[in-house]
C-alpha positions as CSV (number, residue, x, y, z in Angstrom):
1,X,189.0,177.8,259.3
2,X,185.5,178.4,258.7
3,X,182.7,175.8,257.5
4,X,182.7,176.9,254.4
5,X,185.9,175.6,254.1
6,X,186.2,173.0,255.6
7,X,183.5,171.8,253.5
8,X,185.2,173.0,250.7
9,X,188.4,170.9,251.6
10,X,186.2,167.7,252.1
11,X,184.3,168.6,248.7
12,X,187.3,169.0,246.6
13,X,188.8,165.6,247.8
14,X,184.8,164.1,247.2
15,X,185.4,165.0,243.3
16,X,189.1,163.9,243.2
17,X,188.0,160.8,243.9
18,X,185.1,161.0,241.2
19,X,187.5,162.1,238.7
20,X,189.7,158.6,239.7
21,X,186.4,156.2,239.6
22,X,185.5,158.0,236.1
23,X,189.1,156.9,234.9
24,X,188.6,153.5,236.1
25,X,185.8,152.7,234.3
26,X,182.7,153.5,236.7
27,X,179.6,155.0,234.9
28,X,178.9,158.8,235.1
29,X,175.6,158.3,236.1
30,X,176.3,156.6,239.6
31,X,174.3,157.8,242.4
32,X,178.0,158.7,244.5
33,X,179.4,160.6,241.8
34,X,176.3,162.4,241.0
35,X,176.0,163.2,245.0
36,X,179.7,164.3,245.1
37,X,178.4,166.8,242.1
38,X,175.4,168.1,244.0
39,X,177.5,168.5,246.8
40,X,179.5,171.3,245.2
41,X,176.8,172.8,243.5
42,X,175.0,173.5,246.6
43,X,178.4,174.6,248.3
44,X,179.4,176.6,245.7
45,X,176.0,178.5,245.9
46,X,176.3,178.9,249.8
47,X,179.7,180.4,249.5
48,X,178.3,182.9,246.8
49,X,175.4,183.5,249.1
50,X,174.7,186.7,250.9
51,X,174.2,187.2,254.7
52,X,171.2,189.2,256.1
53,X,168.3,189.8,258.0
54,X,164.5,188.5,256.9
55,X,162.2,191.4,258.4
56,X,158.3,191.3,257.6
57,X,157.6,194.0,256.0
58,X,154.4,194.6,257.5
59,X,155.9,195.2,261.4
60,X,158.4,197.8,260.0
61,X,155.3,200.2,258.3
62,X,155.7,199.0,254.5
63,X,151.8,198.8,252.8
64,X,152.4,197.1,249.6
65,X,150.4,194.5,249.8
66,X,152.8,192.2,247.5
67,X,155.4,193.2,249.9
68,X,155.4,190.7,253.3
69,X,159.3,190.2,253.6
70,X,162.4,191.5,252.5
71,X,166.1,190.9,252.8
72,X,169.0,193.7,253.8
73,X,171.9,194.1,256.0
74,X,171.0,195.8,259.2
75,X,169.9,193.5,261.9
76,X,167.3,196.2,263.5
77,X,165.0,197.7,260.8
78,X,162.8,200.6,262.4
79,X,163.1,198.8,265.7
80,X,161.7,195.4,264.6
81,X,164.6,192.6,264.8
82,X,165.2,190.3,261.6
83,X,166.0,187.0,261.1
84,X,169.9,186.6,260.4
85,X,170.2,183.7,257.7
86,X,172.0,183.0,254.4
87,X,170.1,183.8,251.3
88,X,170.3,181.9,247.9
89,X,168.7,183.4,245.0
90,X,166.2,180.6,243.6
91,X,166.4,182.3,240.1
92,X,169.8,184.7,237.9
93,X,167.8,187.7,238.1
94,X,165.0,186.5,235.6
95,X,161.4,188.4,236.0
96,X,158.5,185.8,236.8
């Protein structure tokens, strides 16, 4: 089983237990249920999450200036290692 879900397990019986409290009467706004919430929005997003390498794009011969890292799948880029990590988009494809 991986941590994903076993986190996912542990999350799912975190919001069954929301859903119960919210039937008995305790307010939406409490600071457990609205932790239990944020749990699985940050879970959900690490399970959509991609896996791959941060390289600096400087050490592997890019020149745009705006360009000092990038994200892809290969672990060796042009001989210069990246850094394997999970990557969350911090925005849904909207132009700053």
């Amino acid at each position: 089983m991986t941590q994903n879900e076993k986190d996912r397990k542990i999350v799912n019986q975190a919001l069954v237990v929301c859903k119960i409290a919210l039937g008995t009467g305790v307010d939406e706004d409490a600071p457990m249920i609205q932790a239990i919430r944020i749990a699985d929005k940050l879970l959900t997003e690490r399970e959509n999450a991609e896996e791959g390498y941060l390289h600096d794009a400087s050490k592997v011969g890019y020149q745009d200036a705006c360009s000092t890292r990038f994200i892809n799948n290969k672990e060796n880029y042009n001989g210069n290692p990246g850094i394997k990590g999970v990557w969350i988009a911090i925005k849904d494809g909207e132009e700053e």
